[in-house]
C-alpha positions as CSV (number, residue, x, y, z in Angstrom):
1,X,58.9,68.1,103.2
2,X,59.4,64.3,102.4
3,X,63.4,63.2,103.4
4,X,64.8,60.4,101.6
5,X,67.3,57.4,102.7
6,X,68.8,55.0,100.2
7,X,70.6,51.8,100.8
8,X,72.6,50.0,98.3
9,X,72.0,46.3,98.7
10,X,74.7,43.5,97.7
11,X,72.7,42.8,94.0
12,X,73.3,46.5,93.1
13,X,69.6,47.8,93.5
14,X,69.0,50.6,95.6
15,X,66.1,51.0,98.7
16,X,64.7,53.9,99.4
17,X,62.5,54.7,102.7
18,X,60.5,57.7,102.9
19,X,60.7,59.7,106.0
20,X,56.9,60.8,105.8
21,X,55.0,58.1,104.2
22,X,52.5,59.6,101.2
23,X,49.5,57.3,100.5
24,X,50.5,53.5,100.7
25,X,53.8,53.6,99.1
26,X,56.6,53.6,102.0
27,X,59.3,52.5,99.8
28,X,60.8,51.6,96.2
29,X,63.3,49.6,95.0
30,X,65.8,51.3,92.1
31,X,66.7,47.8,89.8
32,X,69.7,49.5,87.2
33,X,69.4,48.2,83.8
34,X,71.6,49.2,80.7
35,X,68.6,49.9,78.6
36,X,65.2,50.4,79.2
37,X,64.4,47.1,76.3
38,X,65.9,45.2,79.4
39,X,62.9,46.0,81.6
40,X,61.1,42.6,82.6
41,X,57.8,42.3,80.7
42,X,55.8,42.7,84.0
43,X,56.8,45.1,86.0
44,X,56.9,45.3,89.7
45,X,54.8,48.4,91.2
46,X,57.0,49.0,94.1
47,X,60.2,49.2,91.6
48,X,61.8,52.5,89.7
49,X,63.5,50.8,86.6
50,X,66.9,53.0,85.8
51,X,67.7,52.9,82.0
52,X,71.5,53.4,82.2
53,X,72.0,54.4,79.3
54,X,69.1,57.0,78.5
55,X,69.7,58.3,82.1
56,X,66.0,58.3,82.5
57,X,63.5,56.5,85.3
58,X,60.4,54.2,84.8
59,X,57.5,52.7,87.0
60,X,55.8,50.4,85.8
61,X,51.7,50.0,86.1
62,X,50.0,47.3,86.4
63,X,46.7,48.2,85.3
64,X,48.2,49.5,82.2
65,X,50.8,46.5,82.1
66,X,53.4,49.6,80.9
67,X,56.1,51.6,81.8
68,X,55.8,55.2,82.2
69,X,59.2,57.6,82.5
70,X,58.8,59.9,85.4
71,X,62.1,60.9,85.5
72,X,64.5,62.4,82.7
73,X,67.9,63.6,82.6
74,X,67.2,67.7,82.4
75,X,70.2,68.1,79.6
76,X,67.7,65.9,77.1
77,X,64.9,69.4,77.4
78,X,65.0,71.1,74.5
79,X,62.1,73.5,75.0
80,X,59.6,74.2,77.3
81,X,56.0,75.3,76.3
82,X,54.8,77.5,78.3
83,X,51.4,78.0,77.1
84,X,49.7,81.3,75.4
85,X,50.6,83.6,78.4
């Protein structure tokens, strides 16, 4: 199991340190903003973007040059598909 430690910093963003690194990422930085259309236009790999007000999380990707959401508030699932079992 992966453990997790966060530090809020002065400017409001948030560091997080990963107990047991996995790959090359050791650490992200959470940078608050009150809507996703706030986002920079690049991105910064080593950043989760929090839109505020869609309680959801981004990373962005630089080969892409886009966000993706990899994290969702669970109240916004309306139906799960779970296949032709």
């Amino acid at each position: 199991m992966t453990t997790l430690k966060a530090h809020l910093s002065n400017s409001g963003s948030i560091r997080v340190k990963f107990a047991r690194p996995s790959a090359a990422l050791t650490h992200l930085e959470y940078l608050p903003f009150d809507s996703r259309f706030h986002f920079p236009n690049i991105g910064d790999a080593g950043v989760l973007y929090g839109d505020t007000t869609e309680n959801k999380l981004y990373r962005y990707d630089p080969d892409d040059g886009k966000y993706y959401c990899v994290g969702s508030d669970y109240n916004d699932i309306t139906a799960i598909d779970g296949g032709h079992a």
